[in-house]
C-alpha positions as CSV (number, residue, x, y, z in Angstrom):
1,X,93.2,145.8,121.5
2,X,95.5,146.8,118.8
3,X,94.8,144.4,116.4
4,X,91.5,144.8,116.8
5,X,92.6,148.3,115.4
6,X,94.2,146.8,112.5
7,X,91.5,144.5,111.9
8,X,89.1,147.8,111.3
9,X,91.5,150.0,109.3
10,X,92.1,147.1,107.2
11,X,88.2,146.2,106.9
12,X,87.8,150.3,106.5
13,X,90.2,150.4,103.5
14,X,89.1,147.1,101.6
15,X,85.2,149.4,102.3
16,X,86.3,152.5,101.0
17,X,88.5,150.8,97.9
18,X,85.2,149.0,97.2
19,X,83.2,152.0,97.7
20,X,85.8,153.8,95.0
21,X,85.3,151.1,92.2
22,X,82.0,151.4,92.3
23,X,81.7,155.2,92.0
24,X,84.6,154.9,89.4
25,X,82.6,152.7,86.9
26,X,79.4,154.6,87.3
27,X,81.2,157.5,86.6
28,X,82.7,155.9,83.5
29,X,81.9,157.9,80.2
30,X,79.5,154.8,78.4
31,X,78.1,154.2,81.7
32,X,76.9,157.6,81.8
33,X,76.2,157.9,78.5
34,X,73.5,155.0,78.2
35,X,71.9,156.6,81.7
36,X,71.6,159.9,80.0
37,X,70.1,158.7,76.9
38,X,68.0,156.4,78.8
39,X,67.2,159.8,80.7
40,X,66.0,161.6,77.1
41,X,63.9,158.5,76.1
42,X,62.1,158.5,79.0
43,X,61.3,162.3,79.3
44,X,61.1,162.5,75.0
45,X,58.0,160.4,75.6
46,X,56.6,161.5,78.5
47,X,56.7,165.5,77.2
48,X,57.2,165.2,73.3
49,X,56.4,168.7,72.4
50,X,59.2,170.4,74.4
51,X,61.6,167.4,73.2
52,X,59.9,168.3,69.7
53,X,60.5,172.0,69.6
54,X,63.9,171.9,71.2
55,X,64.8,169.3,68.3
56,X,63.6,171.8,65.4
57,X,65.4,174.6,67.6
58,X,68.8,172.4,67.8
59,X,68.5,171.5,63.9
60,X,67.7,175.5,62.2
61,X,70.9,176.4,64.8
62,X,73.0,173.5,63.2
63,X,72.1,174.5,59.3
64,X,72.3,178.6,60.4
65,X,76.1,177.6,61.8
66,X,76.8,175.6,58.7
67,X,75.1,178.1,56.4
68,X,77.0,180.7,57.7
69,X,80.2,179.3,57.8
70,X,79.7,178.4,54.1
71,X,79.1,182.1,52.8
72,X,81.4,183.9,55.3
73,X,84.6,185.7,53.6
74,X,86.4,184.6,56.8
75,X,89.4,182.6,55.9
């Protein structure tokens, strides 16, 4: 009966250290990286007006910032 017990546990951890590995490399920064941009592709095409806007949106914030930062006195 007891080494039936042992038996599980071990069969339980070798699960669980499997289970781990895999939720380790999915979680891995390029892993997600490729499923989010995958994500954007997918949704960029299937509503390209949002995607569109929020792209003009993004850019005028990114040349206000740099525009800013180029005339400020702030040193």
């Amino acid at each position: 009966m007891l080494k039936r017990q042992q038996e599980d546990v071990t069969s339980a951890r070798g699960q669980l250290g499997r289970s781990l590995d895999e939720i380790e490399r999915r979680l891995m920064p390029g892993n997600v990286g490729k499923v989010a941009s995958w994500w954007i592709r997918r949704q960029s095409k299937k509503h390209p007006i949002p995607f569109a806007i929020g792209g003009v949106a993004l850019g005028g914030l990114i040349i206000g910032l740099l525009s800013w930062a180029a005339v400020s006195d702030d040193d």
